[in-house]
N, CA, C, O and CB atoms as a CASP TS submission, in Angstrom:
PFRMAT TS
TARGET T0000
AUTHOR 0000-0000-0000
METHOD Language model
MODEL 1
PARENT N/A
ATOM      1  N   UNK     1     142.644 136.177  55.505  1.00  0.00           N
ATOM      2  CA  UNK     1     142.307 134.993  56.257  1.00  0.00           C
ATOM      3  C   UNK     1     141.147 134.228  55.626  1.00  0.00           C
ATOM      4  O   UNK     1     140.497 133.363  56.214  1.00  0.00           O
ATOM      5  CB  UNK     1     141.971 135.366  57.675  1.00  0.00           C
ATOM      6  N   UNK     2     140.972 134.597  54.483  1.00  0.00           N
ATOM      7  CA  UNK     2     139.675 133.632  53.596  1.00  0.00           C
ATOM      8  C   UNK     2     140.031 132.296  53.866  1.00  0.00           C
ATOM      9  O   UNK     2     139.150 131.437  53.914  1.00  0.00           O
ATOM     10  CB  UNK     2     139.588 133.786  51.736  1.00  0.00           C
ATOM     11  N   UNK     3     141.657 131.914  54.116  1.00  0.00           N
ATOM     12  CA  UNK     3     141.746 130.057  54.096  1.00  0.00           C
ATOM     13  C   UNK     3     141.637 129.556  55.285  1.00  0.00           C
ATOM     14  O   UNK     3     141.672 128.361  55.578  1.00  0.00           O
ATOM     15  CB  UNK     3     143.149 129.334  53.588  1.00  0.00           C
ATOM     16  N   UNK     4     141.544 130.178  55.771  1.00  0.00           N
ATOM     17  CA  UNK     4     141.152 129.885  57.549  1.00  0.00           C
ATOM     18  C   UNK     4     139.498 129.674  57.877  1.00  0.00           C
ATOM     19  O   UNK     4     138.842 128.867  58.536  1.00  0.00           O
ATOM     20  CB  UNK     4     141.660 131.472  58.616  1.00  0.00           C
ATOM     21  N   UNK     5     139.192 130.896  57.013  1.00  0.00           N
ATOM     22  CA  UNK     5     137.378 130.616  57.103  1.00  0.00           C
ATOM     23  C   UNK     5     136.901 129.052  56.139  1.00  0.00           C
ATOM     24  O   UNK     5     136.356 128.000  56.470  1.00  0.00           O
ATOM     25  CB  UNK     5     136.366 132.347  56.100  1.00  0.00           C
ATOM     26  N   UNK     6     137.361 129.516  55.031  1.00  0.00           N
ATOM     27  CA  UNK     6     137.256 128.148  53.767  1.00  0.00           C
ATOM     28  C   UNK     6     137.584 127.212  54.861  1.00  0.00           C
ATOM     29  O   UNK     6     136.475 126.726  55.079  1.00  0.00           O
ATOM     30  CB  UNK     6     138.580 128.052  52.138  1.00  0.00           C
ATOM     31  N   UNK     7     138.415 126.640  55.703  1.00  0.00           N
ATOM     32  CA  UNK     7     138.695 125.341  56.620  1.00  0.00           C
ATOM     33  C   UNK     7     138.018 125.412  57.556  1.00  0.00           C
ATOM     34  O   UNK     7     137.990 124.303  58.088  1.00  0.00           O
ATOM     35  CB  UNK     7     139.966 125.078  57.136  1.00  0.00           C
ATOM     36  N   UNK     8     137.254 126.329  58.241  1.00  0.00           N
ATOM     37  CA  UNK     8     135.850 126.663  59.234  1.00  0.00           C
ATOM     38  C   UNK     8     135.009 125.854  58.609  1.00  0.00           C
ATOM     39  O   UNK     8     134.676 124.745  59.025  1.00  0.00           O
ATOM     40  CB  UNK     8     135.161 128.289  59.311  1.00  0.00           C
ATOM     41  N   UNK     9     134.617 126.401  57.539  1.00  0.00           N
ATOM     42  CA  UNK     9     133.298 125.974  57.126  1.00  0.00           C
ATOM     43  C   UNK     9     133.299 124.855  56.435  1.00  0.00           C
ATOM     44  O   UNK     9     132.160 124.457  56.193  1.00  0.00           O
ATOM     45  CB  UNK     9     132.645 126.866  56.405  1.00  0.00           C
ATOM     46  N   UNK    10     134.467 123.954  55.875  1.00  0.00           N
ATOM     47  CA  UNK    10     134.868 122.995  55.465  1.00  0.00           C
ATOM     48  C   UNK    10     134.527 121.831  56.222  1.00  0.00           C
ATOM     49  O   UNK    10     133.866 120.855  55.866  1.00  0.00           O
ATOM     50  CB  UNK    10     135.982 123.176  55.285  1.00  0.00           C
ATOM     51  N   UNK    11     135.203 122.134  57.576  1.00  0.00           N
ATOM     52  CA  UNK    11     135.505 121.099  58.854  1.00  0.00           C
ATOM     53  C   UNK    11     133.415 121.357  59.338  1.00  0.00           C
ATOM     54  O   UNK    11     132.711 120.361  59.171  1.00  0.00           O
ATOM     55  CB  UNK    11     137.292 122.013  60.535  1.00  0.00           C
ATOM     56  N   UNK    12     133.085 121.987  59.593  1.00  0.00           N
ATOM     57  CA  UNK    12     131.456 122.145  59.898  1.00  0.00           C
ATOM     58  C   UNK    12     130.968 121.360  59.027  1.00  0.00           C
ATOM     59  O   UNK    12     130.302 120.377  59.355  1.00  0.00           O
ATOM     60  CB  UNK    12     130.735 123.574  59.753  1.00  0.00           C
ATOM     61  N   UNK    13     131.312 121.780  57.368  1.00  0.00           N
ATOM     62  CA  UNK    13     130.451 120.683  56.704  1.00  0.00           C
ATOM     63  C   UNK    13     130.496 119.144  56.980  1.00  0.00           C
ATOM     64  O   UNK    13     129.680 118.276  57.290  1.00  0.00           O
ATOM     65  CB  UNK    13     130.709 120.771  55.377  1.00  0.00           C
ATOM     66  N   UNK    14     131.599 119.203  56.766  1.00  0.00           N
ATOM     67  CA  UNK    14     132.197 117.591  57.011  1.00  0.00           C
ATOM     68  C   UNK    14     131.543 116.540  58.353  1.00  0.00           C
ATOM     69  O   UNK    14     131.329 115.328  58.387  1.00  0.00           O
ATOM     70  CB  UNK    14     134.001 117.805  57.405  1.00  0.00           C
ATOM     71  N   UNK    15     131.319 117.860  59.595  1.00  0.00           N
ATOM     72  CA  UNK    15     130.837 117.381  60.622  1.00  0.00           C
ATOM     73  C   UNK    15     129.113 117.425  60.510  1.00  0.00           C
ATOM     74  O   UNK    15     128.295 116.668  61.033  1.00  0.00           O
ATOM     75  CB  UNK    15     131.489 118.150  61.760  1.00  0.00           C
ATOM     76  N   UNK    16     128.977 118.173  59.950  1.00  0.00           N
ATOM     77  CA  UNK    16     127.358 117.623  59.699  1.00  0.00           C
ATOM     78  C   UNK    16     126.954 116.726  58.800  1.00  0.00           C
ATOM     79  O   UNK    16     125.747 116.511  58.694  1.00  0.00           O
ATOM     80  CB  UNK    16     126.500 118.584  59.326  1.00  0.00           C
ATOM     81  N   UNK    17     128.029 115.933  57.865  1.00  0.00           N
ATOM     82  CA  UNK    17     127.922 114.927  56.530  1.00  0.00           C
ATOM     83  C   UNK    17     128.141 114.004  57.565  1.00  0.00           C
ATOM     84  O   UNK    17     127.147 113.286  57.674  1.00  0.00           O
ATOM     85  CB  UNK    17     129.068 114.960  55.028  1.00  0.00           C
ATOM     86  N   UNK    18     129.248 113.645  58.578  1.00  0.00           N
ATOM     87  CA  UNK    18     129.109 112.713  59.247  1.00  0.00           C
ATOM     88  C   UNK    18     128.072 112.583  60.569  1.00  0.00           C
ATOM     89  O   UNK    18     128.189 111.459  61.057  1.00  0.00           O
ATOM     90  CB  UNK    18     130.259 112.550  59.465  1.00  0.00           C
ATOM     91  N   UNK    19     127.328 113.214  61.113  1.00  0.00           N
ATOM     92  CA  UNK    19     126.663 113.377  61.930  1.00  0.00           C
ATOM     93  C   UNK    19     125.344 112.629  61.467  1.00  0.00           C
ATOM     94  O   UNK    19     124.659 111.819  62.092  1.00  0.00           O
ATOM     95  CB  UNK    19     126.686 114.683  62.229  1.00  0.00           C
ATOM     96  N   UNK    20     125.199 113.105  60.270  1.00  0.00           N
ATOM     97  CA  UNK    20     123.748 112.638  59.782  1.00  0.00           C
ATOM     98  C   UNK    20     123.852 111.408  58.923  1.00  0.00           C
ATOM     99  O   UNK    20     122.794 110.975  58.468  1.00  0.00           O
ATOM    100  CB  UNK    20     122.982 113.793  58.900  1.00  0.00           C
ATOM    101  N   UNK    21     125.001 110.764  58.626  1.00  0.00           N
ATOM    102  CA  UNK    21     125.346 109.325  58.649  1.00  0.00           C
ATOM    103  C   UNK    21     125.492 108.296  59.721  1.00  0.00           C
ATOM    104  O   UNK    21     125.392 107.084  59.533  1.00  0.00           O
ATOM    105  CB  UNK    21     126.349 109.278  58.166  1.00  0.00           C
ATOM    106  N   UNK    22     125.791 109.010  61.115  1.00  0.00           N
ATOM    107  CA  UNK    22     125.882 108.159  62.160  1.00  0.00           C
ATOM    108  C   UNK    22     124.468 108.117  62.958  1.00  0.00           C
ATOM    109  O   UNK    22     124.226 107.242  63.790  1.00  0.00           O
ATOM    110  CB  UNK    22     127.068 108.600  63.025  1.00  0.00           C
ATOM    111  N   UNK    23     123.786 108.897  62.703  1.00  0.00           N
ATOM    112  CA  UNK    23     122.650 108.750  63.114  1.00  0.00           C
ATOM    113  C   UNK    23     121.028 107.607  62.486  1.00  0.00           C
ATOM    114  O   UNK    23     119.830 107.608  62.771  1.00  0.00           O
ATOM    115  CB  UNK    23     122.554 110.089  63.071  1.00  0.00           C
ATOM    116  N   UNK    24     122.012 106.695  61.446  1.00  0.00           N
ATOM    117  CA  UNK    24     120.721 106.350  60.880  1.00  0.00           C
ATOM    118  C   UNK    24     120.069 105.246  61.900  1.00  0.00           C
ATOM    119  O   UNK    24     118.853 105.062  61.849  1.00  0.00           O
ATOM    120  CB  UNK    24     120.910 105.770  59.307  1.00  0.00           C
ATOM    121  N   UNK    25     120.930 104.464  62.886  1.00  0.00           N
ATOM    122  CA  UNK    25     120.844 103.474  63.368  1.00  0.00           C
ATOM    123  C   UNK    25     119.481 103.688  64.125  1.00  0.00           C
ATOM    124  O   UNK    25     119.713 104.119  65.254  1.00  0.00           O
ATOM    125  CB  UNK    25     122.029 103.141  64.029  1.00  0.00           C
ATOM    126  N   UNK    26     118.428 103.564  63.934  1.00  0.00           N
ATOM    127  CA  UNK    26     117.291 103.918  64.577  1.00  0.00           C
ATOM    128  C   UNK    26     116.642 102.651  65.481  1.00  0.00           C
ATOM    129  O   UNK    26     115.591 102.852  66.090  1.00  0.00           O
ATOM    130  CB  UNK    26     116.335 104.449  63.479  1.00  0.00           C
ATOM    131  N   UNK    27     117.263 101.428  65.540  1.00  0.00           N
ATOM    132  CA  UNK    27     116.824  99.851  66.147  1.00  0.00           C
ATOM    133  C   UNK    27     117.380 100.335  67.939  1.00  0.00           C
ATOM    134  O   UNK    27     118.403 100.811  68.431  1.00  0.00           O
ATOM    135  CB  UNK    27     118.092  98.039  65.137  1.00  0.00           C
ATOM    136  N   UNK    28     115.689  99.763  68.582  1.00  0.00           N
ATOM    137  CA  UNK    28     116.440  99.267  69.776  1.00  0.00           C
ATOM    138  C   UNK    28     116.983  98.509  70.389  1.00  0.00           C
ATOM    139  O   UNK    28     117.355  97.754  69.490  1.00  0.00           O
ATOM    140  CB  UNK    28     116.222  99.285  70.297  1.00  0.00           C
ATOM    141  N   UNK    29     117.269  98.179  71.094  1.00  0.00           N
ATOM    142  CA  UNK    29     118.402  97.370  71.524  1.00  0.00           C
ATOM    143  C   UNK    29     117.979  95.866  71.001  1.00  0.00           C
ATOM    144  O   UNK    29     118.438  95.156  70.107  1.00  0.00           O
ATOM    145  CB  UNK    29     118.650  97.485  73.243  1.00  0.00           C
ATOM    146  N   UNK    30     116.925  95.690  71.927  1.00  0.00           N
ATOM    147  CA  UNK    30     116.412  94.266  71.615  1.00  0.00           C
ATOM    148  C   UNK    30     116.282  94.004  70.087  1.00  0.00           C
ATOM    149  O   UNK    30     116.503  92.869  69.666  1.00  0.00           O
ATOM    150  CB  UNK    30     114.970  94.031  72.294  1.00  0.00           C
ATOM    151  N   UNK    31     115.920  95.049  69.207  1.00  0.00           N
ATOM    152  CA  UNK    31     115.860  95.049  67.774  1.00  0.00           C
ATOM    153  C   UNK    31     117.205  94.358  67.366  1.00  0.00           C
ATOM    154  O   UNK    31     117.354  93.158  67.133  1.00  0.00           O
ATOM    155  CB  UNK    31     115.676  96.559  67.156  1.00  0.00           C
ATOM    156  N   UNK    32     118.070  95.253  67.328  1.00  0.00           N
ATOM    157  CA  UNK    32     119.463  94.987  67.328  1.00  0.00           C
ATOM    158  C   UNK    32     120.234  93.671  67.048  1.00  0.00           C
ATOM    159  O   UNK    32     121.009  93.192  66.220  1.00  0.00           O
ATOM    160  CB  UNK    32     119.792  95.320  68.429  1.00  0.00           C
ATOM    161  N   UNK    33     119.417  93.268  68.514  1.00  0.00           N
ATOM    162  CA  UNK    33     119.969  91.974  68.972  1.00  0.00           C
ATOM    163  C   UNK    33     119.252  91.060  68.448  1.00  0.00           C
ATOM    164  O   UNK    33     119.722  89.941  68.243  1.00  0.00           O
ATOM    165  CB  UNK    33     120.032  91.756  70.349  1.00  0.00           C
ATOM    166  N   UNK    34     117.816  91.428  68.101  1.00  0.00           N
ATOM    167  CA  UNK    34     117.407  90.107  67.076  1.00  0.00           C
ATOM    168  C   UNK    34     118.110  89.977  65.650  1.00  0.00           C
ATOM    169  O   UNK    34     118.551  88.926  65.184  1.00  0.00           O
ATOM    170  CB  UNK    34     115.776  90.186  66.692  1.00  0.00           C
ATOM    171  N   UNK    35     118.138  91.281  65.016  1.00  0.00           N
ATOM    172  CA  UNK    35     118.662  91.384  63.745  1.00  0.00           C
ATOM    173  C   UNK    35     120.289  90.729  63.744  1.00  0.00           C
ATOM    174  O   UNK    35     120.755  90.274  62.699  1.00  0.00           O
ATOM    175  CB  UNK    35     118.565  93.003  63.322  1.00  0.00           C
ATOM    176  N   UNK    36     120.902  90.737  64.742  1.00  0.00           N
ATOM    177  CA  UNK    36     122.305  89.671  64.822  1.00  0.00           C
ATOM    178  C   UNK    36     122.669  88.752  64.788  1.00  0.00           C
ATOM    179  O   UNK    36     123.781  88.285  64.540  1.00  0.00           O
ATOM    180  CB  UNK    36     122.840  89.518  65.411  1.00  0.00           C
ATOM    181  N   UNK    37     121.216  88.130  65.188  1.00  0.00           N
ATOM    182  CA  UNK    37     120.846  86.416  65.595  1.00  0.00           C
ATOM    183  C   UNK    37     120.532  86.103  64.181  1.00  0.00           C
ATOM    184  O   UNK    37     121.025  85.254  63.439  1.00  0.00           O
ATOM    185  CB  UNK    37     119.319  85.992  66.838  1.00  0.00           C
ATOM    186  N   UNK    38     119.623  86.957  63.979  1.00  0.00           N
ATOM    187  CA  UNK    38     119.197  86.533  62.574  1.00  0.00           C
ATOM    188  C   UNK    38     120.170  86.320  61.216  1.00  0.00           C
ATOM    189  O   UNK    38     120.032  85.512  60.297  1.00  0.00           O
ATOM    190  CB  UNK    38     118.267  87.541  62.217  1.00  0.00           C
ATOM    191  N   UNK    39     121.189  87.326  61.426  1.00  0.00           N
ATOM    192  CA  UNK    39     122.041  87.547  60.456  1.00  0.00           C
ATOM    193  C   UNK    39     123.430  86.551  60.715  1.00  0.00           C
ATOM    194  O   UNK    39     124.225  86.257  59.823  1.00  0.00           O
ATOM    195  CB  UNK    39     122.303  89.124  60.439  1.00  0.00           C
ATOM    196  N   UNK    40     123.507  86.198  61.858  1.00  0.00           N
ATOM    197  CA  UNK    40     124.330  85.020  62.059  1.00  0.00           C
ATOM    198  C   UNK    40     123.820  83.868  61.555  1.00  0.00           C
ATOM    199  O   UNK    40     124.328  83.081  60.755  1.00  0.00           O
ATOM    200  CB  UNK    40     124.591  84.791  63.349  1.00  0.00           C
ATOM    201  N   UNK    41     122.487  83.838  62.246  1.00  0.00           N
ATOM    202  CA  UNK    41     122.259  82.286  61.900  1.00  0.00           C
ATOM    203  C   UNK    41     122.127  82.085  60.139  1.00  0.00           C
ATOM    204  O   UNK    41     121.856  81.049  59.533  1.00  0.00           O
ATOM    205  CB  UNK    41     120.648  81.721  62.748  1.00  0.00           C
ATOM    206  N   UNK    42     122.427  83.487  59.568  1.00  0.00           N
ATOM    207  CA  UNK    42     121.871  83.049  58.000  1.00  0.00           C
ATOM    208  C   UNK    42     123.730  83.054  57.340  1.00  0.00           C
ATOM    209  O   UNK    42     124.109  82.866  56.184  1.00  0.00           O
ATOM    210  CB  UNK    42     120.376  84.710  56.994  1.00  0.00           C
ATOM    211  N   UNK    43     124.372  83.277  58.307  1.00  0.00           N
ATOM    212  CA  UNK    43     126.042  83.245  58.052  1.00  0.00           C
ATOM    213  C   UNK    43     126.388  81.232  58.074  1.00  0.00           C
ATOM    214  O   UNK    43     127.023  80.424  57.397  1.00  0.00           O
ATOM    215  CB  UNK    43     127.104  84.388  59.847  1.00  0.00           C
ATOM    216  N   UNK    44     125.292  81.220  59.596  1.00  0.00           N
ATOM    217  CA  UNK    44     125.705  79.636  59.830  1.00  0.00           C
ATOM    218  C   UNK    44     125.397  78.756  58.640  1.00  0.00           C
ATOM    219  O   UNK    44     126.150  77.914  58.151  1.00  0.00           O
ATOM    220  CB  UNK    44     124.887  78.968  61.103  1.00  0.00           C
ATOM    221  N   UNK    45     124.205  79.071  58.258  1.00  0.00           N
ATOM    222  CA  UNK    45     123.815  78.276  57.199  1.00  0.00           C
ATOM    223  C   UNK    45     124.297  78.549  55.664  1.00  0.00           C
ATOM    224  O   UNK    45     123.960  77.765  54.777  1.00  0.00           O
ATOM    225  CB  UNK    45     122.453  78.326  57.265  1.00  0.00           C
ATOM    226  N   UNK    46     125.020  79.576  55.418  1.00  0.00           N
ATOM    227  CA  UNK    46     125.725  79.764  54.341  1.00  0.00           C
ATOM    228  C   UNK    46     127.171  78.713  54.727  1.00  0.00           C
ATOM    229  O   UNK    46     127.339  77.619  54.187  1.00  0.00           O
ATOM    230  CB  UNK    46     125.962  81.504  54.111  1.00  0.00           C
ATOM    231  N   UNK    47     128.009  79.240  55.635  1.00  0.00           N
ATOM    232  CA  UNK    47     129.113  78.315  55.659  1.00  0.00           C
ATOM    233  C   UNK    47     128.430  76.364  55.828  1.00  0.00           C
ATOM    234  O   UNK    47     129.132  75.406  55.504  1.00  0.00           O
ATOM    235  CB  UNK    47     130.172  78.964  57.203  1.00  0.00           C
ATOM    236  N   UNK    48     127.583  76.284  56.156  1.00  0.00           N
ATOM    237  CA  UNK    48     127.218  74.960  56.585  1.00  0.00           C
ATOM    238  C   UNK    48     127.507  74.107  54.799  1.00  0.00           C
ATOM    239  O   UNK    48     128.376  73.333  54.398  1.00  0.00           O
ATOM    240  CB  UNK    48     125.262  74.977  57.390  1.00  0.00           C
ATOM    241  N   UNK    49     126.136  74.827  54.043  1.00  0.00           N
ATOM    242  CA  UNK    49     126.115  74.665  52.936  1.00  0.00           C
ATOM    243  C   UNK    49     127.500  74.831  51.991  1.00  0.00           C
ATOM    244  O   UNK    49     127.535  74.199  50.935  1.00  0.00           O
ATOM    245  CB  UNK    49     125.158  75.389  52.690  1.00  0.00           C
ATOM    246  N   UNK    50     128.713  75.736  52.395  1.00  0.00           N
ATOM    247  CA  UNK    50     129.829  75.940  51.718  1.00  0.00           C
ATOM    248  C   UNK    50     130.630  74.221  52.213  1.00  0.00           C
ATOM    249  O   UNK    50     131.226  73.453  51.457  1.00  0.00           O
ATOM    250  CB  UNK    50     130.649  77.622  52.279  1.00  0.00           C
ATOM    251  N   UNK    51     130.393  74.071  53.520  1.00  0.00           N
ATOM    252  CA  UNK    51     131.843  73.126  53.844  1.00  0.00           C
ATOM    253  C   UNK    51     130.577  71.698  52.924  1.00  0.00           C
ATOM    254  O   UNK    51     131.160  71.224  51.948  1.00  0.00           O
ATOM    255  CB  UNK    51     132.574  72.824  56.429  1.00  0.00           C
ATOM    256  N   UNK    52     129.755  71.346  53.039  1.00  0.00           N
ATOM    257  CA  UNK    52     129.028  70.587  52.251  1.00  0.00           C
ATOM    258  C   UNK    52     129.259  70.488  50.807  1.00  0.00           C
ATOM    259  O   UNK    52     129.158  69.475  50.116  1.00  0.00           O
ATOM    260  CB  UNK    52     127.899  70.927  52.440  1.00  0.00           C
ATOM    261  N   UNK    53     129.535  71.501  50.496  1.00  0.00           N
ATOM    262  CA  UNK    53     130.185  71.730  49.021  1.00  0.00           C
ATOM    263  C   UNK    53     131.461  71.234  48.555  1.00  0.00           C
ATOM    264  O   UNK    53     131.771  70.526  47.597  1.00  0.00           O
ATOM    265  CB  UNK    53     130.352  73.049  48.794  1.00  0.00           C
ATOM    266  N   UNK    54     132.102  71.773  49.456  1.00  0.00           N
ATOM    267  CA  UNK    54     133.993  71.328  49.854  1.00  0.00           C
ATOM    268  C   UNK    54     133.764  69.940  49.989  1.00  0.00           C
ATOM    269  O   UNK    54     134.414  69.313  49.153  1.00  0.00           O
ATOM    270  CB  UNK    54     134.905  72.029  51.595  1.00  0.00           C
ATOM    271  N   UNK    55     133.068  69.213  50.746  1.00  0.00           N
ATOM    272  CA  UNK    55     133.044  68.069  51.094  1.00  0.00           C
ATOM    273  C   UNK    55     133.081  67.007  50.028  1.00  0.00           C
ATOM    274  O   UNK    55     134.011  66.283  49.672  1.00  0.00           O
ATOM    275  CB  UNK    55     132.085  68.002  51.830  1.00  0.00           C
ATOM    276  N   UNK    56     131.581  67.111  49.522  1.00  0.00           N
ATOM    277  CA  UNK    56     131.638  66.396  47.683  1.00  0.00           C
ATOM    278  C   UNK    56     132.595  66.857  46.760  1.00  0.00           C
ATOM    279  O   UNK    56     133.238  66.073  46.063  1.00  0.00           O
ATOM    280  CB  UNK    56     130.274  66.733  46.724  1.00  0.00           C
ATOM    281  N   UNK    57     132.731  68.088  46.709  1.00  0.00           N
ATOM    282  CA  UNK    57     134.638  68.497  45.488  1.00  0.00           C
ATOM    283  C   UNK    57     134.888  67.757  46.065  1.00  0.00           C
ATOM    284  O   UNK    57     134.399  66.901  45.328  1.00  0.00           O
ATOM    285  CB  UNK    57     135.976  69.950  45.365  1.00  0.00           C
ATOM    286  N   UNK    58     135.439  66.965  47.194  1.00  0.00           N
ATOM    287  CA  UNK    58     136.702  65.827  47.741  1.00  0.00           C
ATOM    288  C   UNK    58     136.591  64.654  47.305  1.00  0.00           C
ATOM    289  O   UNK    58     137.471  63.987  46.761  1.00  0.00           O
ATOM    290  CB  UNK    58     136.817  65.529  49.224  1.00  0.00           C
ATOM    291  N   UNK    59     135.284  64.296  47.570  1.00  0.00           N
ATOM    292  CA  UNK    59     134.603  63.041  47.766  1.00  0.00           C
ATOM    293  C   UNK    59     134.731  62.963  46.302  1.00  0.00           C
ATOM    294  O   UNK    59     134.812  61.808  45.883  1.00  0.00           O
ATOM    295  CB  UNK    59     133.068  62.938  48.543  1.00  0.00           C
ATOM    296  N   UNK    60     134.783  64.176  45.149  1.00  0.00           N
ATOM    297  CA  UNK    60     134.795  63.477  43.588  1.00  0.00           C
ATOM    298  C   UNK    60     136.095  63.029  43.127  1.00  0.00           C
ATOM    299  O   UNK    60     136.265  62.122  42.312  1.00  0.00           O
ATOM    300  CB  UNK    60     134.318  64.501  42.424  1.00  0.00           C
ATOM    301  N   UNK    61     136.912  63.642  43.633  1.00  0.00           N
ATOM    302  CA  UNK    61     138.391  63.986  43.267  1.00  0.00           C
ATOM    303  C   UNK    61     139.103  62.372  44.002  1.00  0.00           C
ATOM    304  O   UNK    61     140.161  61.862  43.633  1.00  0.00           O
ATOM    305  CB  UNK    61     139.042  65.840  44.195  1.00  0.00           C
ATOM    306  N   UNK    62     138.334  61.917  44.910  1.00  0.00           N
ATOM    307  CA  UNK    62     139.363  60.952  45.400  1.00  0.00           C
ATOM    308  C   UNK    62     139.023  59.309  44.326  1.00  0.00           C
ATOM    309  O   UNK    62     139.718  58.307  44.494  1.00  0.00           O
ATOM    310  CB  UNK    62     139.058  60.746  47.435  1.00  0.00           C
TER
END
């Protein structure tokens, strides 16, 4: 029964490799929620600046 133990201790490892990956999230809530705002609003202003871009490519082409 060594392959039964080898898949014991396999499946344990595996669960402590993911355990201590899901745990890094250390922000509280309100943290969280600023860091979302923040990271949106820096999404808004990337697409803002993209369709601005799109806009003049048009504006050259016509």
């Amino acid at each position: 029964m060594t392959r039964g133990n080898q898949r014991e201790k396999a499946r344990a490892k595996n669960q402590k490799a993911e355990s201590a990956v899901k745990s890094k999230n250390t922000m509280t809530g309100s943290e969280f929620q600023r860091h979302k705002e923040s990271s949106a609003a820096i999404m808004r202003e990337k697409q803002k600046l993209a369709d601005e871009r799109r806009q003049a490519e048009a504006a050259k082409k016509k």
